[in-house]
C-alpha positions, 0 to 999 in steps of 0.5 A: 114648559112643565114645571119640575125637575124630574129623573125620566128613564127609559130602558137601559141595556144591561142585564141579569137574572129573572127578577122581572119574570125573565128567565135565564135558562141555566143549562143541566150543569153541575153545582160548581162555577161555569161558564154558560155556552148553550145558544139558550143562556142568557147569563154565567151564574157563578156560586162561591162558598163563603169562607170562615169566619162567615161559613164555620163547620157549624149551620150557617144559613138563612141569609137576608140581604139589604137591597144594596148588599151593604148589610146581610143578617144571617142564622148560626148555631155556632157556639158562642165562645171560641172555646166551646167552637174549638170543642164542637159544641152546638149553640142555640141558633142566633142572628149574626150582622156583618156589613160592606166596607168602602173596599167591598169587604165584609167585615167579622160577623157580629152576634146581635144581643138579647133583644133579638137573641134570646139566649136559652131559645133558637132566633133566626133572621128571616127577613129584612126590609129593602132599606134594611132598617126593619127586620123580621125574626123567627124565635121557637117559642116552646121545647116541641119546636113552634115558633112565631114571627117578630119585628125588629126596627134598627134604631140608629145603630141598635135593633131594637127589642122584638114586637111579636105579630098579633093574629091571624099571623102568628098562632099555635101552630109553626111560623118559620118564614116571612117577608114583607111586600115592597109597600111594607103593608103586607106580610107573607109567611109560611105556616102548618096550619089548617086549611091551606093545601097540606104541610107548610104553605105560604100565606099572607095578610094586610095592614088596614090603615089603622094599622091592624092585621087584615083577614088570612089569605092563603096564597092557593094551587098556584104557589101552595102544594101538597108539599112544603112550602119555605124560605120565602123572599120579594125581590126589591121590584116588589112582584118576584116571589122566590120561595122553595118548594119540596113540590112543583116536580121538585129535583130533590128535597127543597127547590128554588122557585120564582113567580111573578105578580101581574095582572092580579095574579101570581103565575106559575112557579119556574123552576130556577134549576141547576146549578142553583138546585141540586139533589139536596136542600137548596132554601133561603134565596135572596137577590139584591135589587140589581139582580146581579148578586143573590145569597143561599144557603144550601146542602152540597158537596164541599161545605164547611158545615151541613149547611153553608152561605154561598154568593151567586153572581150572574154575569150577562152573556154578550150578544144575548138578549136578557132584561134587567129588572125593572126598578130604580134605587134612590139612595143616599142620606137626609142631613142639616143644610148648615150643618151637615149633621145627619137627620132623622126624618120621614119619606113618604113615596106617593102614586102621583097618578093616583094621590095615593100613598106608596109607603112611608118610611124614616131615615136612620137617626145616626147616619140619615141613610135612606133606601127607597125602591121604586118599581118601573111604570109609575109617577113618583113623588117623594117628600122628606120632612122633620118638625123644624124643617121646610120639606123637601120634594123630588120626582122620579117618572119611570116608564114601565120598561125603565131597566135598573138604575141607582140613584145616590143624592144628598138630601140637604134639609132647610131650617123653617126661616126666612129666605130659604126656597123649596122646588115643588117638584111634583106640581104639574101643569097641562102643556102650555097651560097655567091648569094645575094638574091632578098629580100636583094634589099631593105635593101641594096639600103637603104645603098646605099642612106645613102652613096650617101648622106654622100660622105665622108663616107668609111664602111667596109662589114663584114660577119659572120658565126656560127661556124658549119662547119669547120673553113676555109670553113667558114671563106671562105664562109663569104669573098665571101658573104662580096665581094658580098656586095661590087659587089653589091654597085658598080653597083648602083654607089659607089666607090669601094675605099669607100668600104672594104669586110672583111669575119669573118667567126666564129671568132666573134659571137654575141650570144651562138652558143648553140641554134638555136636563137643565131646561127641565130644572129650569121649568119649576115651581118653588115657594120662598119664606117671607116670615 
C-alpha cells in the first residue's frame, strides 16, 4: 500500500550500439552500407550521405544532435549568398540549425544570426544539451587561429547571445571542442595547453554550487595520448564518452573511440572500427539517446565536399544477444490546466536515495517542450514549478538493467486556488506502515517552501489506498499516513492550524483496482487547497 504512482522498468529486448559499454563488433568492411554476416555482429550499421542542401561541396561537418533527433546544429563554411556558392567562394565558418517535421523531414538549413555567428570570424557549434536548449560554440578569437568556448541558451525560439567560459577552461592557448556531462555541471574539453600528455588532449572542470569553475582535471593515460585528441560527445546515459583520437593505435588519421564510466573510472578506449573509421579523418560522432541513430562528419570517398555530414543507423541483428542503453526519456511539454497555453517553468530531477539534486533544468518559454535524461539504476523525482502555480511531482524508479524506453506526457500545471489537488508522487512510506520514508524528504520539504511562500494558504493531507484489504484497516492505515504528513510540516515550522490530515482509505480511487498499474495510482498522497 505504498503511495505513488510510479513508472518501474525493467529491462526491455531491443537493441543497439554500444552506448552502455557493449560493443557491437563491426567486422573489417568497407566504408559503404552493408549487411552484417559474422557469427560476432550484433547490428547492420548503415552510413548515408546526407544529400544538399545539408552536404554542399563545401566543409559541413561537425553535427550535435538533441537527444530525440529533433534538432541538429552543424559548422558550414559555405558561402553566405547563392551567388558567391555559385562562384565557389569560401565563407567563414558559421552555425547552421535544421529541425525534424511531423514526417521525419528535415527541413532547410538556417543560418543562426549574430549572436552566435559572429560575422568576420570562424563560429562553430560544438555541443548541445540533451534537451537542446543549451548550446556550446567554439569561435577563434585571433588571426593565428585560437579560439575559446561559449554558451549559448535557447531562448523561446531565439539563441541567445554567447557568454564566454571564464578560467581555467578557456585561456590563451586553443580550445576547439566541449561538451557538457549529462548533470550540466561538468564541462569537458579539448585543449593544447601545458601539462596534459602531448598536443590536444581532453580535460574537464566542475561547477561548485555557487556556480564558479572548479580546478582543471586532466582526463589522464587512459583517455589522453601522445597524440590529438578531438570531437568529444557524452552520450544521453551520462557515462559513454565518444571522442577521436589520432592515438590508441589509430588506423589512420582521426578514429572514432568510446569509453565508459564505471566504478569511478573511465575504461580503456575501444575502437568503434570499420565502416565507422576509414583511412581518413573520421570526427564529431554524435548518437541520439536510443543508440540507433548516430551523426559524423568524415573525409571518404564519394562526398560532395572534403568534409561531409553522414547518418548512421544500427539495425539489431535477430537471434543476437546486444543491449540497448540503459536510460529513459521523459519528454513532453508543461502547459496551463485551463488554458492549455504553454509554460515557462523550472524541472528539478532528484536522487531520492540520496535527496540530492540531480540537475535542474527549464522548459522552453514559446512551446513548454521539456527533455529529461535519465540514466537506469536510481529513484527519481521530478518536480515542475512557476510562481503562481501549485507543482507538479512524478516519480520514475529505474532498476539498474532498465533498457531504453521514452516517455511522452503533457504536464498540465494547476493555478494556486482553492479546490485544486496535487499527487505527491514521491512520498513514500515503509510497507504496511504509516513510517515516512527517507525519499519522501525532498518532495515534502518542496511543500514546505510552496507554504512558507503562500502564508495564506491552508492544504488538507489526503492519503489513500487500494482496496485489497479490509475496508477499516484501510481507511485506518491511511488516517495515520495522512497524521504523518502533517507531523512532519510541523516540525519544518508550519502551523498546525494550516494543516488538516484526512485518511480516505479506498473509498476514491483514481484508476481500476484491477490491475497492478492502477492499484498503484490508487496507493498516493495528495493535498487539496482549502484557501
Amino acid at each position: 500500500m505504498r503511495g505513488t504512482l510510479r513508472y518501474v522498468l525493467l529491462r526491455g529486448a531491443f537493441a543497439a550500439l554500444v552506448v552502455c559499454g557493449v560493443q557491437p563488433a563491426f567486422g573489417q568492411r568497407p566504408a559503404k552500407n552493408l549487411s552484417a554476416d559474422k557469427a560476432g555482429d550484433t547490428v547492420k550499421v548503415s552510413i548515408k550521405k546526407l544529400m544538399p542542401p545539408l552536404n554542399t561541396p563545401f566543409n559541413d561537418y561537425a553535427p550535435v544532435v538533441s537527444a530525440d533527433g529533433s534538432t541538429l546544429l552543424f559548422t558550414s563554411n559555405r558561402p553566405a549568398t547563392e551567388r558567391d556558392m555559385a562562384k565557389g567562394r569560401v565563407g567563414k565558418e558559421s552555425i547552421y540549425e535544421v529541425t525534424v517535421d511531423a514526417k521525419k523531414k528535415w527541413s532547410a538549413p538556417k543560418l543562426l544570426g549574430p549572436t552566435v555567428n559572429a560575422p568576420a570570424r570562424n563560429n562553430s557549434a560544438i555541443a548541445i544539451s540533451p534537451d537542446g536548449q543549451r548550446m556550446l560554440v567554439y569561435r577563434d578569437d585571433d588571426d593565428d587561429g585560437n579560439g575559446n568556448i561559449f554558451e549559448s541558451v535557447l531562448n523561446g525560439s531565439e539563441w541567445s547571445t554567447l557568454n564566454e567560459f571564464p578560467e581555467p577552461i578557456n585561456s590563451d592557448k586553443h580550445e576547439s571542442s566541449a561538451c557538457y556531462s549529462l548533470d550540466g555541471r561538468t564541462i569537458y574539453f579539448v585543449s593544447d595547453r601545458k601539462g596534459g600528455s602531448g598536443g590536444n588532449d581532453i580535460w574537464c572542470a566542475t561547477r561548485t554550487d555557487q556556480g564558479k569553475w572548479g580546478a582543471l582535471t586532466n582526463m589522464g593515460p587512459v583517455i589522453n595520448t601522445p597524440e590529438d585528441e578531438q570531437g568529444i560527445f557524452m552520450h544521453a546515459d551520462g557515462r559513454s564518452l565518444y571522442f577521436s583520437s589520432k592515438g590508441h593505435g589509430s588506423t589512420g588519421g582521426y578514429d572514432l573511440f568510446v569509453s565508459t564510466f564505471g566504478n569511478g573510472t573511465w575504461s580503456k578506449p575501444k575502437n568503434l572500427g570499420p565502416p565507422l573509421n576509414t583511412p581518413g579523418d573520421d570526427l564529431y560522432l554524435v548518437i541520439l539517446a536510443d543508440g540507433r541513430t548516430a551523426y559524423m562528419s568524415s573525409e571518404r570517398s564519394g562526398g560532395l565536399g572534403e568534409k561531409d555530414i553522414y547518418e548512421v543507423k544500427f539495425t539489431p541483428i535477430a537471434g543476437r544477444k546486444t543491449q540497448d542503453p540503459l536510460l529513459t526519456v521523459l519528454k513532453g511539454m508543461v502547459i496551463d490546466e485551463e488554458t492549455k497555453a504553454p509554460l515557462e517553468c523550472d524541472i528539478e530531477i532528484t536522487d531520492n536515495q540520496k535527496n540530492t539534486s540531480f540537475s535542474k533544468q527549464r522548459s522552453n518559454s514559446s512551446t513548454g517542450n521539456f527533455l529529461l535524461s535519465l540514466p537506469s539504476g536510481k529513484n527519481y523525482g521530478i518536480s515542475v514549478s512557476a510562481p503562481g502555480y501549485l507543482f507538479h511531482s512524478e516519480n520514475f524508479e529505474l532498476t539498474d538493467t532498465a533498457s531504453y524506453k521514452e516517455v511522452v506526457k503533457v504536464v498540465e500545471m494547476k493555478k494556486l486556488k482553492a479546490g485544486k489537488r496535487v499527487v505527491l508522487n514521491n512520498v513514500f512510506y515503509d510497507f504496511d506502515k504509516a513510517t515516512l520514508r527517507s525519499e519522501s524528504t525532498k518532495e515534502l520539504d518542496g511543500l514546505v517552501e510552496l507554504l512558507k511562500a503562500n502564508p495564506g494558504l491552508r492544504i488538507e493531507l489526503g492519503s489513500h489506498t487500494d482496496d485489497k484489504g479490509a475496508e477499516d484497516y484501510n481507511r485506518k492505515l491511511s488516517e495515520a499516513r495522512a497524521a504523518s504528513v502533517v507531523v512532519y510540516l510541523v516540525s519544518k515550522g508550519i502551523a498546525q492550524d494550516r494543516l488538516v490530515a484526512k485518511g480516505y482509505g479506498e473509498s476514491t480511487p483514481m484508476a481500476t483496482n484491477e490491475t497492478e498499474e492502477g492499484r498503484q495510482q490508487n496507493r498516493r498522497t495528495e493535498f487539496k487547497v482549502l484557501e
